[in-house]
C-alpha positions as MATLAB code, in Angstrom:
seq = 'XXXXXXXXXXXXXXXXXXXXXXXXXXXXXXXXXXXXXXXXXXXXXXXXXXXXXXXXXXXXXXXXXXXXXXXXXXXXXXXXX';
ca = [
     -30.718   23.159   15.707;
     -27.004   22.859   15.039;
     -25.205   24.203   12.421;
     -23.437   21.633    9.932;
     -20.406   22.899    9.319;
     -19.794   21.051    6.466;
     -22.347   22.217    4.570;
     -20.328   25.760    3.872;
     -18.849   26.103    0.640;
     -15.587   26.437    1.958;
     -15.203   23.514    3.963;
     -13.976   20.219    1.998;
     -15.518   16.920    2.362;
     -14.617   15.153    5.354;
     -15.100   11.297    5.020;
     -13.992    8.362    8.057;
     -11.635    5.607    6.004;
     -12.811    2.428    6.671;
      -9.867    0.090    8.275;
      -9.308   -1.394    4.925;
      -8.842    2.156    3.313;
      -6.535    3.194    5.703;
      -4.300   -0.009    5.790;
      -4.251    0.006    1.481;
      -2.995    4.108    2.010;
      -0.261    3.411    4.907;
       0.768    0.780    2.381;
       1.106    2.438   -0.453;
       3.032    5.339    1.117;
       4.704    2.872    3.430;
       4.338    5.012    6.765;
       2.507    4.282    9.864;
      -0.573    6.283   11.192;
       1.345    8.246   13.546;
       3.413   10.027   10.751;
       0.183   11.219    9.173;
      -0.879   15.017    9.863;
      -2.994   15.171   13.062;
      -6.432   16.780   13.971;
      -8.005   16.864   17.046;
     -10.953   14.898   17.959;
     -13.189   18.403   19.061;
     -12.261   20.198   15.489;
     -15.966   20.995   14.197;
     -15.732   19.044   11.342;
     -13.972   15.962   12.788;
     -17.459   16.425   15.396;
     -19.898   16.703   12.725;
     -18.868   13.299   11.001;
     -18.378   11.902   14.512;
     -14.806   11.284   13.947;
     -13.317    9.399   17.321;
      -9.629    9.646   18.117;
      -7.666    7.112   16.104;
      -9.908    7.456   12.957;
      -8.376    8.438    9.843;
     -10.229   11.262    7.986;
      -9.811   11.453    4.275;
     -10.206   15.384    3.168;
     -11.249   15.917   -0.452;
     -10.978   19.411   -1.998;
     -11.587   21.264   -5.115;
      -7.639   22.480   -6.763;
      -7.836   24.662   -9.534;
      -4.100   22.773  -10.962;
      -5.110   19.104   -9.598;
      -8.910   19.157   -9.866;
      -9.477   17.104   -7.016;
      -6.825   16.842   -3.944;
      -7.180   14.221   -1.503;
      -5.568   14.849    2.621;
      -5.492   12.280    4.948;
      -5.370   13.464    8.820;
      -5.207   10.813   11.932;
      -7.828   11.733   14.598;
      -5.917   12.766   18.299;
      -7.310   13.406   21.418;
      -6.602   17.309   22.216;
      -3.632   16.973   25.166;
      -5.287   18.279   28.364;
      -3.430   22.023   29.580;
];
């Protein structure tokens, strides 16, 4: 059995944009993919969703000033040492 890391209270919801999702948010912030924040393809949560590189992962969190706070990271491969 493998743990689900996203089922501890302190990890945000981790959901894969759909093309469409992602094109309407690079739009509306008029940037490209590559200037979003990054996480690697082997992070545990990008795993558990089954997040491949070049997905774009929208991260929603509880805020205390916002109520809800939406992040957007851009799936990379993790550079080989």
């Amino acid at each position: 059995m493998r743990l689900n890391v996203l089922d501890h209270t302190m990890v945000p919801i981790h959901q894969i944009m759909s093309e469409e999702e992602v094109n309407g948010l690079l739009s509306r912030y008029n940037i490209t993919s590559d200037q979003l924040p990054k996480t690697y393809h082997d992070d545990p949560a990008a795993k558990t969703i089954d997040a491949k590189p070049g997905d774009v992962v929208r991260i929603i969190r509880t805020s205390h000033t916002a109520g809800r706070a939406e992040s957007y990271r851009l799936v990379i491969r993790r550079p080989k040492k």
